[in-house]
C-alpha positions as CSV (number, residue, x, y, z in Angstrom):
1,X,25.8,92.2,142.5
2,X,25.9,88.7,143.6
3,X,27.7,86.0,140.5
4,X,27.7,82.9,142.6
5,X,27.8,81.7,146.2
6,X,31.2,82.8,146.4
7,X,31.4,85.8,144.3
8,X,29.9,89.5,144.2
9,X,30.7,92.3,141.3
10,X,30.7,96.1,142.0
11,X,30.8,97.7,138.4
12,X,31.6,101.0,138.8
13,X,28.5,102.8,136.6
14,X,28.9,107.0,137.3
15,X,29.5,108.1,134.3
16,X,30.4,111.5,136.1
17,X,33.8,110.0,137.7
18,X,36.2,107.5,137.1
19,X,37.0,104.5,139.5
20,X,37.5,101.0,139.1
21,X,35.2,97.5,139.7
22,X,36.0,96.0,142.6
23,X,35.2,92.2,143.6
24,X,34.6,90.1,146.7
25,X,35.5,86.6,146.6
26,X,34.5,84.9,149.9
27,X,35.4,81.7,150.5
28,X,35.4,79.8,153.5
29,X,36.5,82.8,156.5
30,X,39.0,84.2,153.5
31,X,37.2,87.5,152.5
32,X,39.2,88.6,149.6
33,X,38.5,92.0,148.0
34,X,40.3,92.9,144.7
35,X,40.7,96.1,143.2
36,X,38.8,99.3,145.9
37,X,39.0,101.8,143.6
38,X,39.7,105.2,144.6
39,X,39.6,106.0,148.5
40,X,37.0,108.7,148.1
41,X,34.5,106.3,146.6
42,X,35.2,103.1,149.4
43,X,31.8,104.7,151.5
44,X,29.8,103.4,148.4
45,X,31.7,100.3,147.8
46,X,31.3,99.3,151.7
47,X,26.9,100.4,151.5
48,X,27.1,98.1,148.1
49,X,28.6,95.1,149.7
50,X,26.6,95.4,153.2
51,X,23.6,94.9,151.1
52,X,25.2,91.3,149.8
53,X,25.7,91.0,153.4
54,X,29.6,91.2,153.1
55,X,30.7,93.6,155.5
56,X,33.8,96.1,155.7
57,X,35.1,94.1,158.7
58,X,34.5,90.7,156.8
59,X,37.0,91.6,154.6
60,X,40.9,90.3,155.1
61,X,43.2,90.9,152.1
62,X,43.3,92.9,149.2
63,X,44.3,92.2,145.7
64,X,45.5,94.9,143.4
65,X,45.9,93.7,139.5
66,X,48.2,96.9,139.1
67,X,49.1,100.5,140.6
68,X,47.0,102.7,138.9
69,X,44.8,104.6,141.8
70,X,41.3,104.2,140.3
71,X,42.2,100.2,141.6
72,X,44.9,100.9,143.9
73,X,43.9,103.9,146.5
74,X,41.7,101.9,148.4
75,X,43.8,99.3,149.0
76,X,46.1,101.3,150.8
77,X,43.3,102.7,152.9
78,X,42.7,99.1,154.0
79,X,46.1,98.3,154.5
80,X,46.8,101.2,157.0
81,X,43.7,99.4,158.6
82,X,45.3,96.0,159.1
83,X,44.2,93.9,156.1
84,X,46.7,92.2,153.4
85,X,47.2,94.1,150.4
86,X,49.4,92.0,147.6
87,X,50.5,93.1,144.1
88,X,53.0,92.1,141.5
89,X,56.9,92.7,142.4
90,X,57.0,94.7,139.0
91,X,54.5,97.0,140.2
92,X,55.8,98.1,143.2
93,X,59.0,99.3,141.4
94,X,56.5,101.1,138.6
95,X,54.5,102.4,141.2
96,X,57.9,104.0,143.4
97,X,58.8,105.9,140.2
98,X,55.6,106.7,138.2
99,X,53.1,106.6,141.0
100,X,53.4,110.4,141.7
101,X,52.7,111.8,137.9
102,X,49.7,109.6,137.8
103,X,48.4,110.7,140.9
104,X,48.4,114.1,139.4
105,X,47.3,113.0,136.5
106,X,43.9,112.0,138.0
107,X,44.1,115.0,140.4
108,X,45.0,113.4,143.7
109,X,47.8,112.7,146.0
110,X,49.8,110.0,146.1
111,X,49.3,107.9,149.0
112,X,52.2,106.9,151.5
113,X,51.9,102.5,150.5
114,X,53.6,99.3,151.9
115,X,52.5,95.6,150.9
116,X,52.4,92.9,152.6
117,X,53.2,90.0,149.8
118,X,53.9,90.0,146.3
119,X,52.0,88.0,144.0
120,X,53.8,85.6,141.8
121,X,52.9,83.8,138.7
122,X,51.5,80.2,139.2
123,X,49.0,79.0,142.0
124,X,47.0,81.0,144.9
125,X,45.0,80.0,147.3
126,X,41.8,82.0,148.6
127,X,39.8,79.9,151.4
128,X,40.7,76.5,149.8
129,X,39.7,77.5,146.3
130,X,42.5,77.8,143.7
131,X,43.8,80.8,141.3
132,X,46.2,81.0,138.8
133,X,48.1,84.6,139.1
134,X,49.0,85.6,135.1
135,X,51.6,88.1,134.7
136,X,50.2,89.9,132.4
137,X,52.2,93.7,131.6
138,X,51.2,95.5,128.9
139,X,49.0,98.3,130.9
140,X,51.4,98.5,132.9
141,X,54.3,96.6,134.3
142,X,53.2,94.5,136.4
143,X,49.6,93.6,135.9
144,X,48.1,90.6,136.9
145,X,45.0,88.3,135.9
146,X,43.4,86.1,138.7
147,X,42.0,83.0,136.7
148,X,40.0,81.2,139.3
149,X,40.1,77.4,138.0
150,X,36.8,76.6,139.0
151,X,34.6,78.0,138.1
152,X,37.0,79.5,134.9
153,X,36.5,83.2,136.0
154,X,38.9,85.5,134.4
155,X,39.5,88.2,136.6
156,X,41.1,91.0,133.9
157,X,42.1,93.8,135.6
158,X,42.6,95.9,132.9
159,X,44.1,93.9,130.5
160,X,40.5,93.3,128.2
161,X,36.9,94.6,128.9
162,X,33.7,93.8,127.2
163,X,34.9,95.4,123.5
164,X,37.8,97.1,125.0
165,X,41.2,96.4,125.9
166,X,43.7,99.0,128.9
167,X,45.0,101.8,127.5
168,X,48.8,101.8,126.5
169,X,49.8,105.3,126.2
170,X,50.6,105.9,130.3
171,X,53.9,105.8,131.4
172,X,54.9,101.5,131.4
173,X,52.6,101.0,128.6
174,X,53.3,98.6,126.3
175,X,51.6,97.5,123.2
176,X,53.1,94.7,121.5
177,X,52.9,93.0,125.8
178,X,49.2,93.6,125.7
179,X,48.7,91.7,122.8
180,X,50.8,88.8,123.8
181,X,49.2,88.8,127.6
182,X,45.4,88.9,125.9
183,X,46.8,86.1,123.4
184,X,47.7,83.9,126.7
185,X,44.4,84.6,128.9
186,X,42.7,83.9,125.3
187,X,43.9,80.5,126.2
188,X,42.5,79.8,129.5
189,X,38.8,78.9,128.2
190,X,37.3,81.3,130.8
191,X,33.7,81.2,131.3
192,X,33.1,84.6,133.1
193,X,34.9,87.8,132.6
194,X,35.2,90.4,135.4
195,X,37.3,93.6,134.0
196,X,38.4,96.5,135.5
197,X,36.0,98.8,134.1
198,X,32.4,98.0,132.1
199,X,30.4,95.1,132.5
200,X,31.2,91.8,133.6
201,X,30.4,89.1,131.2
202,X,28.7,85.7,132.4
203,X,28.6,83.5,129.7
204,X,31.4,81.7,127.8
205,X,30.4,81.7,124.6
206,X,30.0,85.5,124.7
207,X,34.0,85.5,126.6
208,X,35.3,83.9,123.7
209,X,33.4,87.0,121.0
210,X,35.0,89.2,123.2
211,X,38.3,87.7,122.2
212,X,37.4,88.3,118.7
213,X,35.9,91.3,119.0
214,X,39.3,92.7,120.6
215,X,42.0,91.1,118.2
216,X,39.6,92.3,115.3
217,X,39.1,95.8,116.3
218,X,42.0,96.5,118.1
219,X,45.2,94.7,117.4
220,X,46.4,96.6,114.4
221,X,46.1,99.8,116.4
222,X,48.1,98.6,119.3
């Protein structure tokens, strides 16, 4: 699903399984791909973005906005394959002592990992264009946002989703952090959301609903 010149979505639409979206950002000879999803499901991810005419080979670092495997798995897949795989600092530690229970949890093993670089709060570069990595816990411990600066893309993880917000009841979960991480990205005066699971949403004015939509419907349950 192609969002600009430099951008293509993969919503992840079974119904009958769960997984994570996964993006490409290609910019310049950086091919950046954040969030695989679950190993099992990488075949379908790879036939989606041939057809965008991004290949598997194409692609050279991996972003992971936290450790849960329906966004993780595939990462380390890559990795073991040569490409950069990054993640928070925080979510390596959460990962080395919950990763195992949610593994079971979703019925799979946990895979053997290693990263290659940490992401920090503050500035990224992809292929000359910029990022602002947001720590954003709440989900978990160490999940980040991507907020590409231009054009004001919002890359949630899952932090928010189109009339949903991530779950807080795993291990690391943590309410009253949600709130305040959604009331920072709030901030940001994204044009596009891309979250974790559901639809991506392309138009500002609809973003900012969201926003409301979410505090509205979900803050006092939090």
């Amino acid at each position: 699903m192609k969002i600009n010149e430099k951008l293509f979505a993969y919503p992840w639409r079974d119904y009958r399984a769960n997984n994570g979206n996964s993006y490409v950002i290609r910019a310049e000879e950086a091919v950046c791909l954040i969030d695989p999803g679950l190993e099992a499901f990488l075949p379908q991810l790879y036939q989606s973005m041939a057809a965008d005419g991004v290949q598997q080979g194409d692609v050279n670092s991996v972003i992971l906005t936290h450790g849960h495997p329906d966004h993780m798995e595939g990462g380390i897949t890559l990795g073991k394959q040569g490409v950069r795989v990054g993640i928070h600092k925080d979510e390596e530690a959460y990962i080395a002592e919950m990763g195992p229970y949610l593994a079971r949890m979703l019925g799979i093993d946990m895979p053997e990992m290693s990263f290659d670089f940490f992401l920090e709060e503050g500035e990224l570069a992809i292929g000359g264009e910029r990022f602002q990595v947001i720590h954003t816990p709440g989900h978990s411990p160490g999940s980040v946002c991507l907020f590409w600066e231009e054009p004001k893309i919002l890359f949630s993880g899952d932090l928010i989703f189109a009339q949903g917000v991530g779950r807080t009841d795993f291990p690391g979960g943590d309410g009253n952090l949600l709130k305040q991480s959604i009331k920072r990205c709030r901030t940001l005066g994204a044009a596009m959301l891309m979250p974790g699971h559901g639809e991506p949403i392309l138009e500002a004015d609809a973003v900012e609903k969201n926003f409301d939509v979410i505090e509205k419907m979900y803050f006092d349950y939090i």
